[in-house]
N, C-alpha and C positions, 0 to 999 in steps of 0.2 A: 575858650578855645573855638567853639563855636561862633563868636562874632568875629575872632579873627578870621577863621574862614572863611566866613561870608563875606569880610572884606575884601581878601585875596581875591576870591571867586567873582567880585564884581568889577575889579581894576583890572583884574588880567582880561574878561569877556569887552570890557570897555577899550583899553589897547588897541585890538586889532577888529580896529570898526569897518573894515572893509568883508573881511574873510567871515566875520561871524556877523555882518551885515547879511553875507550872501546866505548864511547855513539858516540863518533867521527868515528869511523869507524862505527858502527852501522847506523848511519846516513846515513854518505856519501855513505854507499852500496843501501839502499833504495833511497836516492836519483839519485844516478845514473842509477838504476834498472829503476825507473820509470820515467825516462829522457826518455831512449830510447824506452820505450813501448811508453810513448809521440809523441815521434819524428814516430817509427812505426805507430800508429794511426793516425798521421796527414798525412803519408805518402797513406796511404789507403784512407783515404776521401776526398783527395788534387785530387784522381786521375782521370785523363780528362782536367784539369783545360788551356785548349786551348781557343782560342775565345771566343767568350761570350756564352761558357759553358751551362750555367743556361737554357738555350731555346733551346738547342740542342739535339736531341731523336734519337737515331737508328732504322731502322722498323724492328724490328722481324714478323717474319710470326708464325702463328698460323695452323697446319696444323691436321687434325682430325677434333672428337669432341668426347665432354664427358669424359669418364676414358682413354679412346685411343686418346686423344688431345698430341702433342707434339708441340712445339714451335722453330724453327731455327731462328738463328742470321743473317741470310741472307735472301736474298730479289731477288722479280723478276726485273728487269731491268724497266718495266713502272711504275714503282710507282714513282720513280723522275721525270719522265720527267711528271707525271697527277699531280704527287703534286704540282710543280711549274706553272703547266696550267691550273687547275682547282678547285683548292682551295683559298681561299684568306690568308685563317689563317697561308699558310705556306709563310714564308720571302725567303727563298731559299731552296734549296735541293742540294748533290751530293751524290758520288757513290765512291766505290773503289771496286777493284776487282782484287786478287791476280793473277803477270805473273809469272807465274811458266811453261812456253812455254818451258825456255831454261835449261839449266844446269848450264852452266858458264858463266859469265859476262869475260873482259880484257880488259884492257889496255896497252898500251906500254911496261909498267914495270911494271904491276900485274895484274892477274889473282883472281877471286873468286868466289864463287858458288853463284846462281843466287840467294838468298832465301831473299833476301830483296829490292826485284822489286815488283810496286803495279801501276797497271790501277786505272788511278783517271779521273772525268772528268774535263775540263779547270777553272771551278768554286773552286775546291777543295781548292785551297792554301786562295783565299777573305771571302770562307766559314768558315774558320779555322782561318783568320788571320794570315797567315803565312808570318814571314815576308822576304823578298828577299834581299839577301846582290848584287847578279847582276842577272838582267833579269829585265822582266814587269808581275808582277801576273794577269795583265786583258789580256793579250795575249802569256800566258808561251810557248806553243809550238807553234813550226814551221811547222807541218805535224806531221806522225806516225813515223818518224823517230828522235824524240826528244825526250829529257831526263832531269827531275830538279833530281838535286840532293843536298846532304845536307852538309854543310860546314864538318863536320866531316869525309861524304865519301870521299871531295871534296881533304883532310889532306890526306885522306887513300889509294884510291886510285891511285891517280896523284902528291902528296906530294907539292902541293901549292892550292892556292885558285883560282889563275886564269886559270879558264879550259874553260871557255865559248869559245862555236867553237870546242872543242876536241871532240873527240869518244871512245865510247865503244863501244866495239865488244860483242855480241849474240854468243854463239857455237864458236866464228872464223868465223861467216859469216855476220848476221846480223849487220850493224853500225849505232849508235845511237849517235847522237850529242850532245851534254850540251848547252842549251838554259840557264840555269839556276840556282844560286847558293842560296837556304832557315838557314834559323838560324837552329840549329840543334834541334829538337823536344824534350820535357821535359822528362828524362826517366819512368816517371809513368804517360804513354801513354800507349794506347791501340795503337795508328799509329807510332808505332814502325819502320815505314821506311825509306832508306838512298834514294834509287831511284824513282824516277816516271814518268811513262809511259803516254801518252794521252790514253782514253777509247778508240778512233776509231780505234786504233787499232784492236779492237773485235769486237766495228759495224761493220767494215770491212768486217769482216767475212758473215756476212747475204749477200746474193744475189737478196735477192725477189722473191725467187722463190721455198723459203723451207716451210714446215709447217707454223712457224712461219715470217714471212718477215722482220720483222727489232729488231732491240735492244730494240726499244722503245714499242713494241708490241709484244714481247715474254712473256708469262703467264705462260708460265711452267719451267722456268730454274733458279733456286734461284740462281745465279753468285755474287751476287753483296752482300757487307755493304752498304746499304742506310741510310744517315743520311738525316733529317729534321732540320732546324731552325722555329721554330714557332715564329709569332709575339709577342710582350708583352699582355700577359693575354687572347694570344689565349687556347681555352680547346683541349685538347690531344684526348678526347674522341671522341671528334666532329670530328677529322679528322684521328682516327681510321675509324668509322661511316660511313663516305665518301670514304674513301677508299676502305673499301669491298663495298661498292655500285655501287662504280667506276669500281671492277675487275670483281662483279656479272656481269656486264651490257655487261664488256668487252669480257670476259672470257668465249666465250660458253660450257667449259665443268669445271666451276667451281663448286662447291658443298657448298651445305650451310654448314655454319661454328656455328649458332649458336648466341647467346648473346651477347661474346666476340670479335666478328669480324674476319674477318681476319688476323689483322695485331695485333701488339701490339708495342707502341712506349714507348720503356725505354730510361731514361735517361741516357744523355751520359756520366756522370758523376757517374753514378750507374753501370757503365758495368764491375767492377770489383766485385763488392758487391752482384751483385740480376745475377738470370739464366736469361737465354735469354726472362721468359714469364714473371717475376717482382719476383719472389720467392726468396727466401732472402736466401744465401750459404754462400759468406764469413763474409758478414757483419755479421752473426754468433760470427764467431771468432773475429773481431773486437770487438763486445759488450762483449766476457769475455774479453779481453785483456783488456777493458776498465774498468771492475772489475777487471783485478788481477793487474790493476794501483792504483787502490784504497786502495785493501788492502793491498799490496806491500805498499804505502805509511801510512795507519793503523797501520802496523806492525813498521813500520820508527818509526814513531810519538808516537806509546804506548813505545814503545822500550827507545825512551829520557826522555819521562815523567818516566819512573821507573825507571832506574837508576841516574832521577837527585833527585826524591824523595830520595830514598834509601841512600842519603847521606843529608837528611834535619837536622838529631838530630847534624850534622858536625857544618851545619851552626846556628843553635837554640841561642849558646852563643851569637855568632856576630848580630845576629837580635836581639835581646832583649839588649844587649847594646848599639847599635844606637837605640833603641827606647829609651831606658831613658837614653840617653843624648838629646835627642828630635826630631829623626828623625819619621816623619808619615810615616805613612802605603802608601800613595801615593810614595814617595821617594823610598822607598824601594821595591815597585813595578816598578818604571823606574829603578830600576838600575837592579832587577834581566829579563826585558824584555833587558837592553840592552844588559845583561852578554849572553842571547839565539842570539840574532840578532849578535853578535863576534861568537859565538859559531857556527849558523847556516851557516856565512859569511866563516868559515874556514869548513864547512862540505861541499858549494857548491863546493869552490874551490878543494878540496879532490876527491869531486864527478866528475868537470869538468877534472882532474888529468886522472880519473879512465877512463871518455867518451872520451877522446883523444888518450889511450893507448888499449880501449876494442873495438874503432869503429870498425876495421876491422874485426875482432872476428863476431861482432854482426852484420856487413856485410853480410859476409860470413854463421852463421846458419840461420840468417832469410831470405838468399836470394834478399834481399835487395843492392842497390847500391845508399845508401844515403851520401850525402857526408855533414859531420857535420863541416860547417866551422861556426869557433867561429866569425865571422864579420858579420852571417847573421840575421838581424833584427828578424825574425820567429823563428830560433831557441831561442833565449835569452827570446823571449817571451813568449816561453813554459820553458824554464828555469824559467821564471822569475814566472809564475803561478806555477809552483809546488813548487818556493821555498816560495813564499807568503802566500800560502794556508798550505804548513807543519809547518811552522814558527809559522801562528796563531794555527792552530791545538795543536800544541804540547807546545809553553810559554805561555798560559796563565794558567795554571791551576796549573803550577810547581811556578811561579811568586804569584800566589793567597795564594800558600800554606806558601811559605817561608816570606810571608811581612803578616801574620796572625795568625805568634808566639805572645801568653803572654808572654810580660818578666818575671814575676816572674814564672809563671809555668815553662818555657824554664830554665832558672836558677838551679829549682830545678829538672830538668831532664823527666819532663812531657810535652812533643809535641805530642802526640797519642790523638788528642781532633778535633772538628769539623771536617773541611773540609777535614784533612788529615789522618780519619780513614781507617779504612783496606780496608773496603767494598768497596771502589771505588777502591781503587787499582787490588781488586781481578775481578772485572769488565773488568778491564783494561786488564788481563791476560788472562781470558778466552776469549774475542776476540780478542787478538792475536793471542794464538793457534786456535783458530775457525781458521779464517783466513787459518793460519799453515795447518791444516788440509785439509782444503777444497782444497788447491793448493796441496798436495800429492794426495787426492783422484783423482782430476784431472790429474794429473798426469799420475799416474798408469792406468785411464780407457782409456786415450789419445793413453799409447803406447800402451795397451791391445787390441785397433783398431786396431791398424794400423797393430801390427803381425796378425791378423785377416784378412784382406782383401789382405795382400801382401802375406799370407799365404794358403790360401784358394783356393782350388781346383776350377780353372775359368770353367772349362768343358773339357778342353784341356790342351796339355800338352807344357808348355811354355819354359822347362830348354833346354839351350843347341840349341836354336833353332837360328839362324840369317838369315836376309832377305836382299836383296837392290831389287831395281826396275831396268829393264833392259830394254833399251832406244832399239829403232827399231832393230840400227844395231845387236846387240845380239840375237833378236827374231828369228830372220832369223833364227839362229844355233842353235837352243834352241835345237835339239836333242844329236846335237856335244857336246854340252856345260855337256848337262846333264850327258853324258859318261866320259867326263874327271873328274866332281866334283867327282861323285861317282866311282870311280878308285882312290882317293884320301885316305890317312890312315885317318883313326877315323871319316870318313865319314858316319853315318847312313843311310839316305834319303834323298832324293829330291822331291819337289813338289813345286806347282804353285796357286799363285792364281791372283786375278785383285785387290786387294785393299790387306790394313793391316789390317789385324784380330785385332789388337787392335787400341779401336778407329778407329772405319771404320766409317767414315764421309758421306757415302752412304745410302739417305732414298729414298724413293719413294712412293705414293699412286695406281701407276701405276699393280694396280690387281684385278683380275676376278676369281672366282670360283661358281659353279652352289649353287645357295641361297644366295650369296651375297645380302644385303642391300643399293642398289641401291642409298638411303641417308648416305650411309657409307664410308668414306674413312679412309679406312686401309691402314693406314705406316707401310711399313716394312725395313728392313736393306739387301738388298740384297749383294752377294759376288758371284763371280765368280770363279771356285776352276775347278781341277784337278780332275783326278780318284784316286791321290796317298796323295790326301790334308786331308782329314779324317781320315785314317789309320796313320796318322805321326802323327799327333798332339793326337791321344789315343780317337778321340771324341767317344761316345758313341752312336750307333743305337738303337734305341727302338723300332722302326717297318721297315719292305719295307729293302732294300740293297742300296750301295752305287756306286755310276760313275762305270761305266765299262773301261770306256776310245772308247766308240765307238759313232760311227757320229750321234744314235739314242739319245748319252746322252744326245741332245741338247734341247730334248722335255720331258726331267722329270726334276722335281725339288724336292729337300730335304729343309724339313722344320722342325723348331726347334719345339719342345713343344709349347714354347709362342704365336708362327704364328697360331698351329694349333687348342688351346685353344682358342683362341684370336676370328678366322675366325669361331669358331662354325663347325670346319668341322667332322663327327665324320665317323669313318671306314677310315682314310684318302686316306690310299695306295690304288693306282689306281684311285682314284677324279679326276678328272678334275682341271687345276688350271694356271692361266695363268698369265703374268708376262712384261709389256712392253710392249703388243699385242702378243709376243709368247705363243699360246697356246700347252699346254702339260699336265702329269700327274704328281700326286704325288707320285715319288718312293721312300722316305724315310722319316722317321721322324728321328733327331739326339737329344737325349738328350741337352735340355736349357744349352748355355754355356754365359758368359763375354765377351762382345766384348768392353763394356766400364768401368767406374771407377765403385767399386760397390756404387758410391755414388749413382747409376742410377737402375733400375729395370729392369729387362732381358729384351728387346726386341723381339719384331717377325722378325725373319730371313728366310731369301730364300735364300739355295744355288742354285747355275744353272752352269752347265758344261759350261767352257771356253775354245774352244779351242786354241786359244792366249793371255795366260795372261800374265801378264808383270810384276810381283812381283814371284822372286824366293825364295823357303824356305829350306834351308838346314839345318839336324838332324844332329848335330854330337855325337861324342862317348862321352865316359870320357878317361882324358889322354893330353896331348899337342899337338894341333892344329897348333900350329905358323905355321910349314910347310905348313899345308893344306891352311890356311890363307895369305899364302903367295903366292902360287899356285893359289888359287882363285884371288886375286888382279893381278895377272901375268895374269888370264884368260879374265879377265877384262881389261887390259889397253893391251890384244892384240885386243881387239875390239871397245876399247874407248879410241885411245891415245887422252891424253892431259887433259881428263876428270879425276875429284879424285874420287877413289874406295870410296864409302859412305854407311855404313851397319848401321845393329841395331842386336842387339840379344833382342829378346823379355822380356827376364825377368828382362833385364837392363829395357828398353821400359816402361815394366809395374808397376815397380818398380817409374818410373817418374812422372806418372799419378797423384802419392799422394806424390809429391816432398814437395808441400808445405805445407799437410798435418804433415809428419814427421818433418820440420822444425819448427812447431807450437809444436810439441809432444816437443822436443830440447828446445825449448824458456822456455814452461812450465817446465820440469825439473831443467834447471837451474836456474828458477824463485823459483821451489818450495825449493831447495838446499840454496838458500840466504836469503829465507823469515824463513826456521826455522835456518837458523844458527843467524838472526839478532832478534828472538825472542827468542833464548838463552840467547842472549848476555841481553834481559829485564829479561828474568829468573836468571840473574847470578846474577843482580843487586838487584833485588827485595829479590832471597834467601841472600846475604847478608846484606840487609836492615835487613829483618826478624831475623836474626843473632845476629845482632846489639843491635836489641831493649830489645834481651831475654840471655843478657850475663848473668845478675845478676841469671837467672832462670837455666840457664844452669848449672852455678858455682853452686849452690845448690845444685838442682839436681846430680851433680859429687860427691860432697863430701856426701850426702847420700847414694852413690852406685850405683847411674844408670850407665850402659854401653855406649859405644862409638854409639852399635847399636841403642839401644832404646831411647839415644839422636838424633841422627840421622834420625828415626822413625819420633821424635817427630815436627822435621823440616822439613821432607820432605812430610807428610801425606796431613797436609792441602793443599798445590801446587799441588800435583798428584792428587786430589777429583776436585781442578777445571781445570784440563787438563782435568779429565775423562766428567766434565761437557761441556768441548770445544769440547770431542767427539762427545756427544750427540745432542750438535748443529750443529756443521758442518757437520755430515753426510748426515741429509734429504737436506740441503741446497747444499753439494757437489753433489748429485744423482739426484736434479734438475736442476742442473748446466750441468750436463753430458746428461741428455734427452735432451737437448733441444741443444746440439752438437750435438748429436749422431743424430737429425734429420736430418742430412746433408747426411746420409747412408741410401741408402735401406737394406743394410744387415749391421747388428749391431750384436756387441759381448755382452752377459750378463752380466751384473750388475750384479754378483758375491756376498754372503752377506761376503767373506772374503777379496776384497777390501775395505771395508770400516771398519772392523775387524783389518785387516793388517795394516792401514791408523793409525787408533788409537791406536793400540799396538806399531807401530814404536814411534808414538808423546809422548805415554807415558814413553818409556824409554829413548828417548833423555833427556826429562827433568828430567827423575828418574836420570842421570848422570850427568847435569848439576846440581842439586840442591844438591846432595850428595855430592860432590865436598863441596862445603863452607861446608853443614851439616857435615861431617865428620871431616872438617876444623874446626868448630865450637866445638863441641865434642871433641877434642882432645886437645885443648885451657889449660892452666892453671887457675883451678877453682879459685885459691886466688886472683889472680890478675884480677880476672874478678870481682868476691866479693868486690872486695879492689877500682878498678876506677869506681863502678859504687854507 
């Protein structure tokens, strides 16, 4: 019985190679679409999954309080060494701590920039689980002069595996030996590194005889990632709790913190998902992806149930003559679930066709480096759930309708009765385009952002500007230097400062001014700048004047809006105001500018005169640079042989900040571009359904005189009354959709009332053209012969 079946089910899907040509593509594009949003999701919640993961927390520090509470990712250096001394609940602790001492790593036969070196302590690799292809993980290093590295450096830079005993060379000076060779780390990792360094390298550095005496009892310098392992069914609060009680105790110039503690331990498995203090950023965008996976597959599944209805009056003869020759309604329910389960089997394989030829594509916009090998157990399994869940989704209710023909009604041309009246159909429609809808709106508000914040005047002026950092030997000539840059054509200006104006990773609480709140620790963003650093970048003064360039600049400071709101300071210029123990005045206020993503809220900033800063910033003109650019690298490898000329031009920079942002803008469009073209492809089906059912009505209507229009009319009104109802529901549901993105932004673009206007007018005339097509097709028909077979 069964092969009979499968016969039936594959002549009849064979038949009408047109109509289930269309539901086949249909299909297989929602299926494939919501494969890879699958696989991206897994990709995002997978990530961390090192060690026993689940008990593993980062110490964020908690630094403020109240509205001026801000929270860092890094830690002071005693908190692992008290966590594993004096808490019970923690199972171990370590640390890591970016080496960014040198420039360039080398070996033998290669050379590379150092930027993937990391200070870990000896616990780190048993902490993680790491496992070791050569060495001992309970005794990795040999002294500070040793090195684990990872099978993939191990390929990269020495071109075999066996390197233990070899050296890398620091600048050309420092050697560092390979004690050690680890598996290579999973790429959706936060410990993204090849090399690693022992810590004591930087205990080292303490003498016993500075402020602070050792690594393990310094309190004021957040250096480090602290990770925790917590026992099974140790509480996280508890040993927040302990922690600030441990630094109050320790710390004689710490400041209460407040409720929340000091510290705050997230989950290391959540450090791509939540901010540094628990607040939810990406996992945002994971939760719509995980609705436009839904309705991406909505659309799939309303899409095949309409166009396999829309050919039911096809099959009405064939079911009602296997009924009275005696086949039951059960029978002819397994045969049309199996004629779907052939059908769904040749739409995965379409779909798998499509994820093998699109991986790189969808590499490449989402930024992702997932590698989709059809052998792995995980993927099939999300395979295998989305194709189980659309399958039942979408045959049973095409299978209900076709094995609950009357024969004798079906005979005589009447199947328009129970379960396969209109009204569910039309149900079906308008949440498709709902759907439809809701993913343009999104859309449109997505990229309306993003021009918005990459668009948007930061405070300063970012075009045309490029920086590098300039290592000692440079310092020295910094006046030489500055006469040949600017001697250069299409050269603007030059100026200096000590950090990147974008994303300046520089806080401190370290400030005094007359009325300070004694209970108050004020963070602010200090930068060290030039006399010629404000003037270049266009920033705006609002009160006081800016650097002179004189030896007294070193006792004023300029402060933005934010700092000076913030501090309560009012009359600022000439205040008292002090900074690191440097006491001086306030010579400026500079209008509030961006230093970070505008996902953030302006900060309080201090600038303070540098007389040695080590970050160059050169204006150039409009026009080609390559020359100048090339003279500059020439200026550069005369003072840095051996080292690579390494720049940025800012509004590349700033532009990257929201890399993943725009990639998510990219995903949504082309998510919303396949979900209405695959709820056309239900609109084609369903208008020629409706076509079908009103030949007899049409052919009348022609031979009394109606027009081609007003037939047309007559097919296309009811479809465009529940697209406009698909309007009216997706809107408020697309604009809640969008708040609740948009809270990722402190500065947001308006919800506009002609994005959601636009959104509907676009839906309505795609299917004003898709439906007009048959309707027009329908209309132009020969009345008689429609008169005549029906």
């Amino acid at each position: 019985m069964f092969k009979i079946h499968l016969k039936s089910a594959w002549r009849n899907l064979w038949k009408s190679k047109f109509y289930n040509g269309l539901s086949l593509l249909g299909l297989s594009l929602g299926l494939c679409v919501a494969i890879f949003i699958a696989v991206w999701i897994n990709s995002e919640l997978s990530y961390n999954e090192i060690g026993d993961a689940k008990r593993i927390y980062r110490v964020s520090s908690n630094m403020g309080s109240g509205n001026e509470q801000k929270t860092w990712g890094s830690s002071v250096g005693p908190v692992a060494y008290y966590a594993k001394t004096d808490l019970p609940e923690v199972e171990s602790a370590t640390r890591t701590m970016n080496f960014n001492w040198y420039r360039i790593f080398s070996t033998s036969s290669n050379k590379f920039e150092a930027n993937g070196g990391v200070l870990v302590d000896p616990e780190f690799f048993n902490f993680f689980d790491l496992k070791f292809i050569e060495g001992d993980s309970s005794t990795p290093f040999a002294g500070n002069n040793s090195v684990i590295i990872t099978k993939k450096a191990a390929q990269k830079y020495f071109g075999t595996t066996e390197v233990i005993g070899k050296t890398i060379a620091a600048d050309y000076k420092e050697q560092f030996t390979v004690t050690g060779i680890i598996e290579d780390l999973p790429n959706n990792s936060s410990l993204d590194y090849e090399l690693f360094f022992p810590i004591s390298i930087f205990s080292n550095e303490y003498d016993g005889n500075g402020y602070w005496e050792s690594m393990d009892s310094d309190w004021g310098n957040f250096n480090f990632l602290t990770f925790l392992k917590l026992k099974q069914n140790a509480s996280a609060e508890k040993v927040v709790k302990k922690l600030t009680d441990i630094q109050q105790s320790k710390d004689p110039n710490a400041v209460p913190i407040g409720d929340n503690g000091s510290y705050y331990l997230q989950p290391f498995q959540q450090m791509n998902l939540y901010s540094y203090g628990g607040e939810p950023t990406q996992i945002k965008t994971v939760r719509i992806f995980g609705i436009v996976l839904v309705l991406i597959l909505c659309i799939a599944c309303i899409n095949y149930v309409n166009l396999n209805t829309a050919r039911s009056i096809q099959r009405a003869k064939e079911v009602s003559l296997r009924k009275l020759i005696g086949a039951d309604r059960k029978q002819l329910f397994i045969q049309f679930i199996i004629e779907s389960c052939i059908f769904f089997l040749l739409a995965i394989v379409l779909a798998m066709g499509l994820i093998y030829l699109l991986a790189p594509s969808f590499n490449s916009v989402s930024g992702k480096n997932i590698d989709f090998n059809f052998l792995d157990t995980e993927l099939w399994g999300m395979i295998g759930s989305v194709f189980i869940s659309t399958l039942v989704a979408s045959s049973i209710y095409p299978a209900i309708l076709l094995s609950s023909f009357k024969p004798l009604e079906a005979i005589k041309g009447n199947v328009i009765t129970g379960i396969g009246a209109g009204s569910f159909r039309k149900v079906l429609v308008c949440l498709q385009f709902s759907f439809s809808v809701i993913l343009i709106i999104s859309t449109i508000i997505i990229g309306k952002q993003l021009d918005f914040i990459t668009s948007k005047n930061p405070g300063y002026d970012r075009s045309q500007v490029l920086h590098f950092s300039m290592p000692k030997e440079m310092r020295s000539h910094k006046e030489a230097i500055v006469n040949q840059v600017k001697n250069l054509p299409n050269i603007a200006s030059v100026s200096f400062s000590n950090n990147n104006i974008i994303d300046n990773g520089m806080t401190t609480g370290d400030t005094y001014w007359d009325g300070k709140d004694p209970q108050s620790d004020f963070i602010v963003n200090p930068i060290g700048v030039d006399k010629d650093f404000i003037p270049m970048m266009k920033m705006q003064l609002v009160a006081g004047e800016n650097f002179k360039g004189r030896a007294d600049d070193s006792l004023h400071f300029i402060l933005n809006e934010t700092a000076v709101k913030q501090a309560g300071i009012e009359n600022p210029i000439g205040k008292s105001f002090e900074l690191w123990e440097t006491k001086g005045t306030i010579a400026g206020v500079v209008k509030d500018f961006n230093f970070t993503s505008m996902k953030n809220k302006i900060e309080p900033a201090v600038m303070y005169y540098d007389p040695d800063p080590y970050r160059i910033y050169i204006k150039t003109t409009d026009g080609d640079i390559s020359a100048s650019m090339a003279a500059i690298e020439e200026i550069w490898n005369t003072y840095n042989p051996g080292f690579p000329f390494s720049y940025s031009f800012l509004d590349k920079q700033y532009e990257t900040m929201y890399r993943n942002d725009i990639r998510t803008g990219k995903l949504f469009r082309i998510f919303s571009i396949l979900a209405i073209f695959v709820s056309c492809l239900g609109l084609f089906g369903l208008s020629t359904y409706t076509a079908q059912l009103k030949k007899r009505e049409i052919g009348i209507r022609k031979v009394l005189g109606a027009s081609v229009a007003q037939i047309s009319s007559l097919l296309s009104k009811d479809f465009l009354k529940l697209i406009a109802i698909s309007c009216i529901i997706a809107i408020p549901v697309g604009w809640y959709l969008m708040q609740f993105w948009l809270q990722n932004f402190a500065y947001k673009t308006n919800l506009d009332w002609w994005i959601f206007a636009g959104a509907g007018i676009l839906t309505l005339l795609i299917a004003l053209v898709t439906v007009s097509s048959q309707a027009i097709k329908a209309a132009l028909s020969n009345p008689v012969k429609n008169i005549k077979t029906e």
